[in-house]
N, C-alpha and C positions, 0 to 999 in steps of 0.2 A: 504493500500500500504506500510504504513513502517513498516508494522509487516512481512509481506514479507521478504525485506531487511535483516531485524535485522538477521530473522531465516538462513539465506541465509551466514551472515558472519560467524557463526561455521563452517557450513558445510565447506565452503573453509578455512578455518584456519585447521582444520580437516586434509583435502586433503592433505596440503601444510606442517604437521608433517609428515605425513607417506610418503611424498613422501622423507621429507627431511631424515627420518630417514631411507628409502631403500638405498640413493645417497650414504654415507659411509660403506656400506655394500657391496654394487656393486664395490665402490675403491679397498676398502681391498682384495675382491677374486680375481680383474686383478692383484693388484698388486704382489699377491701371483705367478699367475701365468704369471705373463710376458706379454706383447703385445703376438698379434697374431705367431710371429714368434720366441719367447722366452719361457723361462721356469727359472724363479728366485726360489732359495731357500737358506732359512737363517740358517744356523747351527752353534749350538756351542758346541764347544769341553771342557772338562772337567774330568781332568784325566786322558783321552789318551780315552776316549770314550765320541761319541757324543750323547747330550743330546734331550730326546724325544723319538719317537719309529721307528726311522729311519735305515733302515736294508742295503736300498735300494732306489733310486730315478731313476723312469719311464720317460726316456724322448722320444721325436720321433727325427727319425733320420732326419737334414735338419735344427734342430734349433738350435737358440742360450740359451749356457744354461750359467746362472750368477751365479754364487754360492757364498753368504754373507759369511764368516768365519769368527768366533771370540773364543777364546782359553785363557785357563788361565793358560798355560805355552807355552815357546817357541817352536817349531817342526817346521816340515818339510813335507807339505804336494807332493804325489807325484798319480798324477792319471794316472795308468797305463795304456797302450795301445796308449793315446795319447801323453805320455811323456810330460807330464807340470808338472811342481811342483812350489811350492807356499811358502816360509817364514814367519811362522806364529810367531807376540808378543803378549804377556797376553796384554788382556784387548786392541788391537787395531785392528780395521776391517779391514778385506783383502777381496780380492776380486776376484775372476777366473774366465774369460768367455772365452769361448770357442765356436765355430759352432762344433756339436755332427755330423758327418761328418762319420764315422765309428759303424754299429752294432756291437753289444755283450754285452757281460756283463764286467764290469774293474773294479779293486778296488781302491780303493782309501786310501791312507796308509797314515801313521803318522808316520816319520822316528822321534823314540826318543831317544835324547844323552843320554847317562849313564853321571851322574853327576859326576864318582868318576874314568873316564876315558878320555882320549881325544877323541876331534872331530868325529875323525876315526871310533870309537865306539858306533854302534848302535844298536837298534833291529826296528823291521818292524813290525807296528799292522794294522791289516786291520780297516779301520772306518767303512764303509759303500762300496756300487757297488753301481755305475753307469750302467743302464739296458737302451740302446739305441734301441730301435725299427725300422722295415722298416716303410715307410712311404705305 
């Protein structure tokens, strides 16, 4: 009978890694992608171009979409079609959400001052599009 047992406690010690090790894996893909009615995504800019292989972000139309932003110079972000824009500092996280409310496709720009001009003076780089789906 207690060689039963004994064999009995790996197996559940066993069980009780892998399940622990699935629980942090399951986190990290919601949290990626948002509760059921959201859609998060973390980007950082760098250069005046964001970093990673990011062209474009698919969302469905109807949700809330978070977008993480962090930059290592100041700008001006400005997502067209919905008219938001967003004040970005180096090295501090920002944050935009929005309900994606409207299909198509928007871009999403980076208003950058010219250093050796005022305010007034800028140019406009596309980052990335926003791709809004029907539901």
């Amino acid at each position: 009978m207690v060689k039963n047992n004994i064999l009995k406690v790996p197996t559940v010690c066993s069980l009780c890694i892998f399940l622990c090790c699935l629980f942090p894996v399951t986190t990290l893909s919601q949290e990626n992608r948002g509760g059921v009615n959201e859609q998060q995504y973390h980007l950082t800019i760098k250069e005046h171009v964001i970093l990673g292989d990011f062209t474009s972000l698919q969302v469905q139309q109807g949700k809330t979409i978070r977008l993480f932003w962090e930059t290592d110079q100041a700008t001006f972000l400005h997502l067209h079609g919905y008219d938001i824009e967003l004040s970005l500092r180096p090295n501090i996280a920002s944050e935009m959400t929005f309900k994606a409310h409207a299909t198509g496709r928007f871009p999403i720009t980076s208003h950058v001052f010219d250093e050796h001009s005022d305010a007034h003076h800028k140019h406009e780089v596309t980052l990335l599009y926003l791709e809004v789906y029907p539901n």
